[in-house]
C-alpha positions in Angstrom: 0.3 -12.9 19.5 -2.4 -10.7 21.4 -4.0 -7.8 19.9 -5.0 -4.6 20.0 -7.5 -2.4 18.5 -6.7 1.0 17.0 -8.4 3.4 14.5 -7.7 3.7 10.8 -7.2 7.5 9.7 -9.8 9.2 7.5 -7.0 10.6 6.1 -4.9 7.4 4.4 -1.6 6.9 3.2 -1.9 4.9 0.7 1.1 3.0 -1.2 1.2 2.2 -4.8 3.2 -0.1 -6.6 2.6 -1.7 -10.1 5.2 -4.0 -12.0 6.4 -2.9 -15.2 3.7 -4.5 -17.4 0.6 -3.3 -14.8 2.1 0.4 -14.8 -0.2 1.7 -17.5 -2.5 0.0 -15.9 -2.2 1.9 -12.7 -1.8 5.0 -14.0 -5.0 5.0 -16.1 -6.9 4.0 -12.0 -5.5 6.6 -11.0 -6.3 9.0 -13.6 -9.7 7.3 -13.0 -9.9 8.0 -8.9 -7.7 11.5 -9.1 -9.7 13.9 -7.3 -10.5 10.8 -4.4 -6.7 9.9 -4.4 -5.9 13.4 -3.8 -7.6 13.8 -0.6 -4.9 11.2 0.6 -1.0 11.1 1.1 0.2 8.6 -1.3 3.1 6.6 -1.3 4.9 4.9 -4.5 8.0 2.6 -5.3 10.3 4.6 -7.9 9.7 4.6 -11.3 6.0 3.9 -10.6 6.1 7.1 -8.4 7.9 8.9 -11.3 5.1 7.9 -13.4 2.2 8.7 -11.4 3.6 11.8 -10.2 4.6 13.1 -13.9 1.4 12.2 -15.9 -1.5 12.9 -12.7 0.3 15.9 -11.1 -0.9 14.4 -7.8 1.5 14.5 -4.6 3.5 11.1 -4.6 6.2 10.2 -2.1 8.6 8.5 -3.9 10.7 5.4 -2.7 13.4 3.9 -4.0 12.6 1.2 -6.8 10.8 -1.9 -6.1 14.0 -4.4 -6.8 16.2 -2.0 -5.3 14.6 -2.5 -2.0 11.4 0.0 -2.4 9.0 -2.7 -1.5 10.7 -3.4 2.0 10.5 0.3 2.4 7.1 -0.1 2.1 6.7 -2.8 4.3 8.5 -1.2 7.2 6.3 1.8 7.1 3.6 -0.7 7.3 4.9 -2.1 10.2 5.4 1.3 12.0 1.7 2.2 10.8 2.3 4.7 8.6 0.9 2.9 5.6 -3.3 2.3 5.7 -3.5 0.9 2.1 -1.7 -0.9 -0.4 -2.7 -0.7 -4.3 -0.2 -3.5 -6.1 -0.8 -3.9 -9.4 1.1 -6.7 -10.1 1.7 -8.9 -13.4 1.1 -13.1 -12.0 2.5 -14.2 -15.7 5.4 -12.4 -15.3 8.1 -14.1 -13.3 9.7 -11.2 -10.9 13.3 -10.8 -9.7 12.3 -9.2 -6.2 10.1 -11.9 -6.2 10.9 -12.7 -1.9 10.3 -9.2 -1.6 6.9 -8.6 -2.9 6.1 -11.9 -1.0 7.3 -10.7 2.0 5.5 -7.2 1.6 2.1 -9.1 0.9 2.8 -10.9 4.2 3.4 -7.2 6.5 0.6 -6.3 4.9 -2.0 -9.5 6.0 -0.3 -9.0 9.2 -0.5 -5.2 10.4 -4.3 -5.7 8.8 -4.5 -3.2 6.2 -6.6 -3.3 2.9 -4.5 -4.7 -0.1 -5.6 -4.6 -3.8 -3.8 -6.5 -6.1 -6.0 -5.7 -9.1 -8.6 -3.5 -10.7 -11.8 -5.0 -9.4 -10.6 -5.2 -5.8 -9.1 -1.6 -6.0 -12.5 -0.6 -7.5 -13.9 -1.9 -4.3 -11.8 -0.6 -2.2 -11.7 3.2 -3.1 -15.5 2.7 -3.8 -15.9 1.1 -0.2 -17.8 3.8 2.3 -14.7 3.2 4.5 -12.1 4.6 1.6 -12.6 8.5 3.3 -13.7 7.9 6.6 -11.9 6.4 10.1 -12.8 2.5 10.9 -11.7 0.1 13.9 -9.2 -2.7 13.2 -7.4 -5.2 14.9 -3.4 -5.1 15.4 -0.4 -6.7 16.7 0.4 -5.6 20.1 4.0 -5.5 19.6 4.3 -3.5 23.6 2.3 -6.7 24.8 4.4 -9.0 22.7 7.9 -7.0 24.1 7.2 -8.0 27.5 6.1 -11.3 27.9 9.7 -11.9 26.1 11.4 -10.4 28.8 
C-alpha cells in the first residue's frame, strides 16, 4: 500500500464510544474537557450519545447503538475521513457481544492513522497534547493510488 500525506483539521470530529460499564466514566471526562470538546464536532454511538448529549448539553451526533451496528458507522466515516479521533472507553473484563465489531473499528482506526484513546490516561494525553486544537501532517492510505495499479 503506498501513501499519502494530508492534513489533520484544527477543527476535529471526534467519536465517542464507551461500553456500558465505562459510560459514567466517559461522561464524567467529558464533563471534565467540556468547554475543549466544545470547540469540536463530536460524534457518539447511541445510548452513549444520548447520555453525553443529555447530562453536558454539548452538540453530539448520534449513531445508531454500538451492537446494532453504530461502531461500523463509525468506522466507515473513518474510512471516508470524516472522523480525526476516537475516544473508546471500553470495559477489557467485560466480555462484549459486538465484540468483531469493536475489533474491526480499532483496526480502521490503526489504519486511516488517527489518534485512539481507549482509556483515561491516554485520553488525558490526547486532549492535553498541543496537537488536540491545532492542524498536524499524517500519513494515509492512498486508496486513488491503490485503485489503479488494480486495474
Amino acid at each position: 500500500m503506498q501513501y499519502k500525506m494530508i492534513e489533520s483539521p484544527a477543527t476535529k470530529s471526534i467519536a465517542l464510544v464507551a461500553h456500558d460499564n465505562m459510560k459514567p466514566d466517559l461522561l464524567a471526562w467529558c464533563l471534565t474537557f467540556k468547554e475543549k470538546l466544545s470547540k469540536h464536532s463530536l460524534y457518539a454511538t447511541g445510548t452513549t450519545g444520548t447520555l453525553l448529549s443529555s447530562k453536558t448539553s454539548m452538540s453530539v451526533k448520534k449513531l445508531i447503538s454500538g451492537p446494532m451496528g453504530g461502531d461500523q458507522q463509525i468506522g466507515a466515516l473513518i474510512t471516508e475521513q470524516k472522523i480525526d479521533m476516537l475516544i473508546f472507553f471500553w470495559d477489557p473484563l467485560e466480555a462484549q457481544p459486538h465484540d468483531p465489531d469493536v475489533k474491526a473499528l480499532l483496526r480502521l482506526a490503526a489504519v486511516w492513522n488517527i489518534p485512539v484513546a481507549c482509556n483515561q490516561a491516554t485520553a488525558d494525553f490526547l486532549i492535553n497534547s498541543s496537537l488536540f486544537d491545532d492542524s498536524y501532517q499524517k500519513s494515509i492510505p492512498d486508496y486513488d493510488k491503490y485503485l489503479a495499479q488494480r486495474t
